[in-house]
Wavefront OBJ file of the C-alpha trace (Angstrom):
o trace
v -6.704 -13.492 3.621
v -4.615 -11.514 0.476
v -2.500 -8.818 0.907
v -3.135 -6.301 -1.738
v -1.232 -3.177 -2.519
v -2.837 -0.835 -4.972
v -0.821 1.908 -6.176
v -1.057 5.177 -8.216
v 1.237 4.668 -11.648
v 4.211 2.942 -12.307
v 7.838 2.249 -10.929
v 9.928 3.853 -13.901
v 12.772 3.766 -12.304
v 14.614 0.514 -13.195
v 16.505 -0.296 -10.046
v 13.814 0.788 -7.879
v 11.120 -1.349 -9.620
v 13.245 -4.705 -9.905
v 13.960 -3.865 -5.676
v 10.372 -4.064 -5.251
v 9.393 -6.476 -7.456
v 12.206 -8.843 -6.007
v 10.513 -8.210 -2.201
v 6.694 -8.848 -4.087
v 8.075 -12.162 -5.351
v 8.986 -13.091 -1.750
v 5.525 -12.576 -0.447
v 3.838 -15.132 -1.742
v 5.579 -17.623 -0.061
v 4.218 -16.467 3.297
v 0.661 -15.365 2.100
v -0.990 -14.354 -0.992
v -0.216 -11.380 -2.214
v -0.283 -9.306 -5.287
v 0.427 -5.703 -6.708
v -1.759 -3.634 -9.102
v -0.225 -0.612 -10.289
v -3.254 1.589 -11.990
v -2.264 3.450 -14.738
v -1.921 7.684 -14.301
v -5.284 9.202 -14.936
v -6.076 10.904 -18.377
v -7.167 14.422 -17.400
v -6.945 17.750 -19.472
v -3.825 19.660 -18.528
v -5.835 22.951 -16.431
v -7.837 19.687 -14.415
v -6.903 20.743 -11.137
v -6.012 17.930 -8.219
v -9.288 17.803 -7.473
v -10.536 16.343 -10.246
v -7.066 14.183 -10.638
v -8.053 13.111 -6.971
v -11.271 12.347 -7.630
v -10.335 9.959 -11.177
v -7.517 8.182 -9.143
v -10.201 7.808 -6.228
v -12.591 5.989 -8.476
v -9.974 3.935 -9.939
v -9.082 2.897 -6.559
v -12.388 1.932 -5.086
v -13.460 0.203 -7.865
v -10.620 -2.295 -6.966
v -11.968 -3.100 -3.281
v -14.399 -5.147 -1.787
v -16.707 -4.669 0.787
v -15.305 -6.591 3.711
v -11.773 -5.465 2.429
v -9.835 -3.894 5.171
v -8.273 -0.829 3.719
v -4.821 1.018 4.880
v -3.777 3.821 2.599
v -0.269 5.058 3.161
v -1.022 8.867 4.267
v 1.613 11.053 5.765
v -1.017 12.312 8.294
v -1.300 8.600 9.389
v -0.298 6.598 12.341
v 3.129 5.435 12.595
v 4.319 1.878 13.421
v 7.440 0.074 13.935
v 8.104 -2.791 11.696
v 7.293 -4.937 15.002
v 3.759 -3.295 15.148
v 3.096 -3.657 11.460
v 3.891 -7.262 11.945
v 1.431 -8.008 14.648
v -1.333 -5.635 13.244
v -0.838 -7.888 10.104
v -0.748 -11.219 11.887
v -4.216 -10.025 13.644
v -5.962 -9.290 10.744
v -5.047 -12.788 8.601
v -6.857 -14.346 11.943
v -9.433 -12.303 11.530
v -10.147 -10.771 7.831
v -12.374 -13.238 5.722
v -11.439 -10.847 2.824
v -8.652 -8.830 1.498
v -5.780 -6.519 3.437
v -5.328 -3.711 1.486
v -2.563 -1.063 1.181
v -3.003 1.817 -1.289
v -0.638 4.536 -2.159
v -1.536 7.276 -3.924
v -1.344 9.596 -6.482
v 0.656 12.881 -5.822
v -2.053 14.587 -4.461
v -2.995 12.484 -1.988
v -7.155 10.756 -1.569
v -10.148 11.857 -2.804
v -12.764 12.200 0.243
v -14.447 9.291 -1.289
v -11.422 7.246 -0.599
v -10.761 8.068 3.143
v -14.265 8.033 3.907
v -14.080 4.449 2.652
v -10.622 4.037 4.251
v -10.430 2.009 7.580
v -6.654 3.057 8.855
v -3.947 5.740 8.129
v -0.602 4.395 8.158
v 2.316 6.616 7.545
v 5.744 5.370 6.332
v 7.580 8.188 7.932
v 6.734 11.733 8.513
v 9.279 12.318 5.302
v 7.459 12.702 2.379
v 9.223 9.930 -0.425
v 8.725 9.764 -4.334
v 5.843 7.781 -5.310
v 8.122 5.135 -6.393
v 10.366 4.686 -3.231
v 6.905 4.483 -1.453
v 5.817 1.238 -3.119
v 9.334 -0.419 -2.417
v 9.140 0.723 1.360
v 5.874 -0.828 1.785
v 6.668 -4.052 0.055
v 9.990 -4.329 2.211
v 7.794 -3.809 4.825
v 4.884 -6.148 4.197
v 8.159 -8.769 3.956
v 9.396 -7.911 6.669
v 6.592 -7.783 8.538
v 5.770 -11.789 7.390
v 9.580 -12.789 8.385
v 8.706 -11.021 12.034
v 5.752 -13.426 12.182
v 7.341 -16.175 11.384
v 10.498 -15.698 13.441
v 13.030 -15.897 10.678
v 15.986 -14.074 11.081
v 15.272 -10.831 8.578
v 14.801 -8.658 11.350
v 17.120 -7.602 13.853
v 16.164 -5.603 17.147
l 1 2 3 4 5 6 7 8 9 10 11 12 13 14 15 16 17 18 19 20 21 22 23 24 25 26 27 28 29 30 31 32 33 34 35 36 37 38 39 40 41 42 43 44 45 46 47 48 49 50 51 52 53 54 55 56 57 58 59 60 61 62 63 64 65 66 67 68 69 70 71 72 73 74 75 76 77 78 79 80 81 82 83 84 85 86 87 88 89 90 91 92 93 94 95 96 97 98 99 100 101 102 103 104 105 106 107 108 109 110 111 112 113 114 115 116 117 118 119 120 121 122 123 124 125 126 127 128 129 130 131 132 133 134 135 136 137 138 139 140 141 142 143 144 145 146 147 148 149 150 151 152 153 154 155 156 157
């Protein structure tokens, strides 16, 4: 199993991209894991969300499988502790034949497309966080979660 996490444009802030990037290249060394950042969607400027949804939606399915497993990071989501995240994750590597995937969106959300596709809500927080400080929570997260499973001494109770 791969842990992918898609996400909706880029990290432009410096010090928050190199923070994320730095937990990404830890990953790896646990399971295989990799980050694809699609690019903003080119849409008039009156295209309403919808539309924007819609694009980013397309953009995102055409990146998973079938068999994928696929969490996007929704607000209106269930919320785990870094404990739970770790044993959700350590029962779907037993189990997935294919890919774990995270997505975070654009700032509109899903298209209906995408959750109808989606197999779990998972909310960071009930906060609503920049676009950018959601992709380094959830990579700090996925590490963490991999340093639970393996009993190393990241996380403290």
């Amino acid at each position: 199993m791969k842990i992918l996490l898609i996400s909706i444009g880029s990290i432009k802030d410096q010090s928050l991209r190199q923070l994320q990037q730095r937990y990404a290249a830890r990953l790896p060394f646990y399971m295989p894991f990799e980050h694809i950042s699609l690019p903003d969607v080119k849409v008039p400027r009156n295209a309403g969300a919808d539309i924007i949804k819609q694009r980013e939606g397309e953009a995102i399915l055409a990146r998973v499988q079938p068999g994928d497993f696929l969490v996007l990071m929704d607000e209106r989501g269930k919320e785990l502790s870094s404990r739970d995240l770790a044993d959700f994750i350590a029962r779907k590597s037993a189990a997935l034949a294919r890919n774990l995937v995270f997505v975070i969106g654009g700032p509109y959300g899903f298209s209906q497309a995408v959750y109808d596709r989606a197999d779990m809500l998972l909310a960071i927080s009930k906060m609503t966080f920049t676009h950018e400080m959601a992709c380094v929570i959830t990579t700090e997260q996925l590490y963490r979660a991999q340093t639970i499973i393996r009993g190393e001494p990241y996380h403290h109770d």
